[in-house]
C-alpha positions, -999 to +999 in steps of 0.1 A: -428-490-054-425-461-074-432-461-115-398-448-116-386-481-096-409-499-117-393-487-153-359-495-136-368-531-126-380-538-160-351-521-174-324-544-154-302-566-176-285-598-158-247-592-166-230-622-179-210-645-155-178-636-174-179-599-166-191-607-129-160-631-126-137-605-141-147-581-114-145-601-088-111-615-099-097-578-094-085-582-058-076-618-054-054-617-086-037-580-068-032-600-039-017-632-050+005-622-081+027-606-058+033-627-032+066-644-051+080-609-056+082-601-018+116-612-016+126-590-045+111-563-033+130-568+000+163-566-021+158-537-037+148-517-009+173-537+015+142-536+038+135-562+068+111-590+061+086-577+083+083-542+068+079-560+035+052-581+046+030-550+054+027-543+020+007-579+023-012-577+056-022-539+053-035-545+024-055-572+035-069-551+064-079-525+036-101-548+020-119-558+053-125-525+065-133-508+027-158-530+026-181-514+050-184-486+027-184-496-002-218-519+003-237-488+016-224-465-008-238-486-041-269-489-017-272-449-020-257-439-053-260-476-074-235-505-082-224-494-113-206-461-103-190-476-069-177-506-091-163-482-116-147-457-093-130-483-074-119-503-106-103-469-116-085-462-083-072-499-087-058-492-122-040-458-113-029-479-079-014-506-098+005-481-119+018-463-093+030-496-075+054-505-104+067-467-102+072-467-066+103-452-054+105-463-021+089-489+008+064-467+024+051-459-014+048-492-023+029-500+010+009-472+004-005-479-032-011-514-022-034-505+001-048-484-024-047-507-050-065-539-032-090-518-016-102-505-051-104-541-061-125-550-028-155-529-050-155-560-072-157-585-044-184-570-027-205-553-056-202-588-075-220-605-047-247-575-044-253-577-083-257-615-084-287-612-055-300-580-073-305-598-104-317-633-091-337-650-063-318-664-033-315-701-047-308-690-085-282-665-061-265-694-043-262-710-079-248-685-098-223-674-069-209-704-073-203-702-110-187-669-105-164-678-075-152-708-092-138-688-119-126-664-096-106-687-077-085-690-107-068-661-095-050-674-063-044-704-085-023-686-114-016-654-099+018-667-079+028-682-115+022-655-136+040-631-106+067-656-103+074-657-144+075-620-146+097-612-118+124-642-131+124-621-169+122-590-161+114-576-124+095-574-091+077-545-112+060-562-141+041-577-118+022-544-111+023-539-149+005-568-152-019-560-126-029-527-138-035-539-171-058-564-163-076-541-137-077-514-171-091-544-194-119-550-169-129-518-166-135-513-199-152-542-198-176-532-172-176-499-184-193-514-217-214-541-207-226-536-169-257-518-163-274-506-129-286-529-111-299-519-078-336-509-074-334-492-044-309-466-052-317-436-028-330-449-002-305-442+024-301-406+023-273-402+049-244-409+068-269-415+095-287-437+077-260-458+066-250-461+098-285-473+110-289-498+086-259-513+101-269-512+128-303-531+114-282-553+101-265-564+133-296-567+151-307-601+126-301-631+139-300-646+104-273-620+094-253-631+122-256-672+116-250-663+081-219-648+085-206-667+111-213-698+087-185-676+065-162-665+089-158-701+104-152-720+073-131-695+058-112-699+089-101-733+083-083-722+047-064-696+058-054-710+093-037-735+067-026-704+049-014-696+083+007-725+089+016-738+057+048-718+053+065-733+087+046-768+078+058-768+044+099-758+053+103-768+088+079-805+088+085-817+050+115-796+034+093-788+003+110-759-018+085-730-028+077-749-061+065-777-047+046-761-022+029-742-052+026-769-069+008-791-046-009-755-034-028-760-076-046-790-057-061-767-025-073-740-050-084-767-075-107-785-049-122-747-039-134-743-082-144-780-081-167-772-050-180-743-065-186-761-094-209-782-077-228-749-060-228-735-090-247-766-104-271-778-076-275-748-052-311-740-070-324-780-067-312-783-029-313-753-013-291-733+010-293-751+039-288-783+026-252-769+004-238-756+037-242-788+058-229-811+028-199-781+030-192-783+064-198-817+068-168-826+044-149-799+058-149-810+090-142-849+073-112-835+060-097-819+093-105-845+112-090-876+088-057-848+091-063-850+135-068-885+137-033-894+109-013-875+128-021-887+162-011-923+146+024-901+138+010-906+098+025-874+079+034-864+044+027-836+021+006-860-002-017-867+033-016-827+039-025-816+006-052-845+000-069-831+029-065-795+015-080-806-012-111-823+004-114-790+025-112-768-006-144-789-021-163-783+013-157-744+018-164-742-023-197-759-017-206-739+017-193-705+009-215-692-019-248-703+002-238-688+033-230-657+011-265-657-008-276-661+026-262-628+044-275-607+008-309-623+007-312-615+049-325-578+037-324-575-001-326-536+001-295-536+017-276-562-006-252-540-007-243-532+030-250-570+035-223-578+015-199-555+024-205-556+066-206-595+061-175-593+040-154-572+065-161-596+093-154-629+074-121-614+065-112-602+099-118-633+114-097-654+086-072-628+091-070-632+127-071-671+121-041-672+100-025-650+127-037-675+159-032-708+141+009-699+142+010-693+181+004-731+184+025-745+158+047-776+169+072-801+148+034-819+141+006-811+122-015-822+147-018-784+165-029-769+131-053-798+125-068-793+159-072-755+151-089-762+112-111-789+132-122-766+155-133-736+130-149-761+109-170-771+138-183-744+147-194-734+108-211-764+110-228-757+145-237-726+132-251-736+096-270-767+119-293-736+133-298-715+103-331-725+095-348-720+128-332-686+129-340-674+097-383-688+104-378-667+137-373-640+114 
């Protein structure tokens, strides 16, 4: 290490979980808030449902596939400026979403928009293992993701309000201002992190520390740890909509309502990461996750086989299942960034894409198999929570191989 690298460790200030939250919070809240305005939005523009709900799944490919960028760029040039330029193009996004004159604008600049958010959920990850060792990482990943799920949890409230009082647009308003109020923030009060700033010097080498990447074992388990157990959420995000309508007749309030109980159990479980991730370790947080997890999917398989359905047993479940992929998601993420701390950064961001393209295609796969019982989409969850438990079981020979 370099006296220059030296100076800059000493000179590296842990940002506060506030500001880490906030930044994180970018994307998720984009997301979410507009998800009650999609009908509007489909009035306005007498557009088809499906052309509307691009505007929603493009933007959710955005963020998996800005993500491998934006890791290896702050590996290069530093967290701090990647974070900032990305918060800025999510401000000027959000803007432009409220203006939009037409469809194919909006879908645009809300592709824009969430992938400038995505720096947030990536960089906040990479700054968390810059700052801290891999269990204090687990820890305080919790504590951050906790408050960031209070996005998914609110955002569909606040959007909801705002379109009823005034329009499908305030919603963006909203957005933009927020994204503007953390900036600043960040702006102010977060500092550079990363001590290896430089050290890939090219495309090229971008490209080969991917490909680095990729050739760990423990990167793999890691992520596949992610990608599994994220999978059993959103294959319920998935099917919830037909489940919801078609299985209970719930109206969209009460399925937000009883949706406060799913996001609720996913803080409470990062509450307790956030708490005893640094006393237990990382293995032993991800097999408690998965373990309850997979408790929860299977009590939801073995009801409905005995023809046992309501919401309440649905949402219990979901509730359970929150707790286990709160508990097992910030230690499989600490994981993936502490596989190569020099490349927190493209850890993150490569790890990142592939958890959300797998949970993507989950949510996608889960409806193919959809029935007039919830015991298809059970079947599905209990499978994807298996295997993130199969997975997590072999994580600590892999990562003493390594």
């Amino acid at each position: 290490m370099t006296i220059l690298s030296q100076t800059a460790s000493k000179s590296i200030v842990r940002p506060s979980i506030l500001i880490l939250v906030a930044v994180t919070a970018v994307n998720p809240l984009a997301l979410n808030l507009y998800i009650p305005s999609m009908p509007s939005v489909q009035s306005e523009f007498s557009a088809s449902a499906s052309m509307v709900q691009l505007t929603l799944s493009l933007g959710l490919l955005g963020t998996a596939f800005i993500q491998l960028l934006i890791g290896p760029l702050s590996d290069q040039f530093g967290r701090r400026p990647i974070l900032l330029g990305g918060l800025v193009i999510a401000v000027l996004a959000s803007f432009y979403c409220a203006l939009a004159p037409s469809l194919d604008h909006l879908i645009f600049a809300r592709i824009v928009q969430v992938a400038g958010g995505a720096a947030g959920l990536v960089l906040g990850r990479a700054i968390v293992r810059d700052t801290h060792s891999t269990n204090e990482a687990a820890s305080m990943l919790g504590y951050v993701t906790m408050g960031m799920a209070m996005a998914p949890m609110i955002g569909p409230v606040i959007g909801g309000i705002l379109d009823d009082l005034w329009s499908w647009r305030a919603g963006f308003h909203f957005t933009g201002l927020f994204s503007l109020a953390v900036l600043i923030a960040a702006w102010i009060n977060l500092s550079e992190t990363n001590q290896y700033i430089g050290q890939a010097k090219s495309p090229k080498d971008l490209l080969r520390d991917y490909r680095q990447l990729l050739g760990m074992r423990p990167f793999w388990v890691y992520t596949a740890v992610s990608a599994f157990a994220a999978g059993t959420f959103f294959s319920f995000l998935g099917a919830a909509p037909y489940v919801s309508r078609a299985l209970f007749d719930m109206s969209p309030t009460e399925y937000g309502l009883y949706f406060i109980l799913v996001a609720g159990g996913y803080s409470l479980g990062n509450f307790f990461s956030g708490r005893y991730s640094a006393l237990v370790g990382l293995y032993r947080m991800m097999l408690v996750g998965n373990l309850l997890t997979l408790a929860a999917c299977s009590v939801l398989v073995i009801l409905s086989l005995m023809s046992i359905e309501s919401p309440q047993i649905l949402f219990a479940a979901m509730f359970f299942l929150g707790i286990g992929n709160g508990v097992t998601l910030p230690n499989s993420n600490a994981g993936v960034v502490s596989v190569m701390p020099r490349l927190a950064g493209s850890s993150s961001g490569l790890s990142g894409s592939l958890v959300t393209m797998t949970a993507a295609s989950a949510s996608f796969l889960v409806t193919l198999v959809l029935s007039d019982s919830l015991l298809p989409m059970g079947l599905f969850m209990a499978g994807c929570a298996l295997l993130a438990l199969l997975f997590g079981l072999v994580s600590p020979a892999v990562t003493e191989e390594e």
